[in-house]
C-alpha positions in Angstrom: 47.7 -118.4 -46.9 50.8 -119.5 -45.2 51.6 -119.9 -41.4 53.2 -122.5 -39.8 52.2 -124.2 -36.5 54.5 -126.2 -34.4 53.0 -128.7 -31.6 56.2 -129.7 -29.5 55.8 -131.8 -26.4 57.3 -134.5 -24.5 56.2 -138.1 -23.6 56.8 -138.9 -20.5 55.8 -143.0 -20.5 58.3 -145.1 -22.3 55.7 -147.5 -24.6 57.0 -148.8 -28.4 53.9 -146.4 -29.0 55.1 -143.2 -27.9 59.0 -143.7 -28.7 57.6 -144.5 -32.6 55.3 -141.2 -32.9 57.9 -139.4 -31.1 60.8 -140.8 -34.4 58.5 -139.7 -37.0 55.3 -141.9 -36.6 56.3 -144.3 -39.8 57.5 -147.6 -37.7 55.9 -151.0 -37.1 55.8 -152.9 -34.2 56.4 -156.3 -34.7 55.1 -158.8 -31.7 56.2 -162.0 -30.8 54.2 -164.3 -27.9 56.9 -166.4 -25.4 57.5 -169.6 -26.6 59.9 -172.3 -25.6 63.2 -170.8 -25.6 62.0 -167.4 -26.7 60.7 -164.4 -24.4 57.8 -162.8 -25.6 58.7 -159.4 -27.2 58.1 -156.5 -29.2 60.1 -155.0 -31.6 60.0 -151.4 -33.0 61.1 -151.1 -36.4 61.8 -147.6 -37.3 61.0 -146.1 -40.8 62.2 -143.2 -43.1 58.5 -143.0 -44.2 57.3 -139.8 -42.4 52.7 -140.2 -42.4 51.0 -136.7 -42.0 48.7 -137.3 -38.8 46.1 -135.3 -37.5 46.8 -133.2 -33.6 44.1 -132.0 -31.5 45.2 -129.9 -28.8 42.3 -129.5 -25.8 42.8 -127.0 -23.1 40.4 -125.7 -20.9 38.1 -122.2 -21.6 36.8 -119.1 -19.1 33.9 -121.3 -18.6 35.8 -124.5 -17.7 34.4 -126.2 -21.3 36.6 -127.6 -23.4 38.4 -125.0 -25.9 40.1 -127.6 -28.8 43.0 -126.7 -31.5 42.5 -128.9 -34.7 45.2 -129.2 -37.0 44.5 -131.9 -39.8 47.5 -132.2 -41.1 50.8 -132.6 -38.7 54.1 -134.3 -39.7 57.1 -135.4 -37.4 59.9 -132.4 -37.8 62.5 -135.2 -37.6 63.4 -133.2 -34.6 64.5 -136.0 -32.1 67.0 -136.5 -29.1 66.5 -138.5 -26.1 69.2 -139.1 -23.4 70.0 -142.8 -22.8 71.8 -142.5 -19.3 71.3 -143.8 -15.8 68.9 -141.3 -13.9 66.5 -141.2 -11.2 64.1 -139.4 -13.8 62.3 -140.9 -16.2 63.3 -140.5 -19.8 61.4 -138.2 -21.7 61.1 -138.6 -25.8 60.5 -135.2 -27.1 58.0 -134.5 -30.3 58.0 -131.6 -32.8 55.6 -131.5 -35.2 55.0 -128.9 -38.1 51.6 -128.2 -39.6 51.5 -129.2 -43.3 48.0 -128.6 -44.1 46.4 -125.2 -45.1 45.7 -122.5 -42.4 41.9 -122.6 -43.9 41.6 -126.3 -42.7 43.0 -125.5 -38.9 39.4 -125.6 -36.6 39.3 -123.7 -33.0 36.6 -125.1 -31.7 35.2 -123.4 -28.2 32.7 -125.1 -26.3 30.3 -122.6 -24.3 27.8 -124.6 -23.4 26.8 -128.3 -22.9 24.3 -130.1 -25.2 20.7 -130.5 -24.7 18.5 -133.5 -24.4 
């Protein structure tokens, strides 16, 4: 019982949020509210503490339903490199993510029909 999955993706908004998930997902954000003499901020504090998080990835079936890839237990790949340069694009923060959970606990879940009243 061994495979491994890899969910690899790119953010493309620039939040504390996103850039912490996409370093490994163990950070804190730290916020502090304006005051006199000091900006209001946040600050992301970045941690060698790697947490196991949970993916779902939700695509669309033949029928146009929802066809959903569970994975219950996903952990950062440490895989990381963003480009810190002047460009007219946005900068993306790529994501790798390796499965570290058993195949047997990986759902597929395909909707083919909607729910009754």
């Amino acid at each position: 019982e061994k495979a491994d999955y890899m969910v690899t993706f790119s953010y493309a908004e620039e939040t504390l949020q996103n850039i912490n998930t996409a370093m490994g997902g163990g950070g804190t954000i730290t916020v502090t509210a304006a005051g006199a003499g000091q900006p209001g901020k946040s600050v992301l504090t970045l941690s060698s503490t790697i947490p196991v998080l949970a993916c779902a990835v939700v695509g669309k079936n033949v029928l146009g339903y929802p066809i959903v890839f569970y994975i219950p237990g996903i952990q950062s790949t440490g895989s990381v490199k963003t480009d810190f340069r002047r460009a007219a694009s946005a900068r993306l923060y790529p994501a790798s993510f390796s499965m570290v959970c058993a195949i047997s606990a990986v759902q597929i879940i395909n909707i083919t029909a909607p729910a009754t009243s």
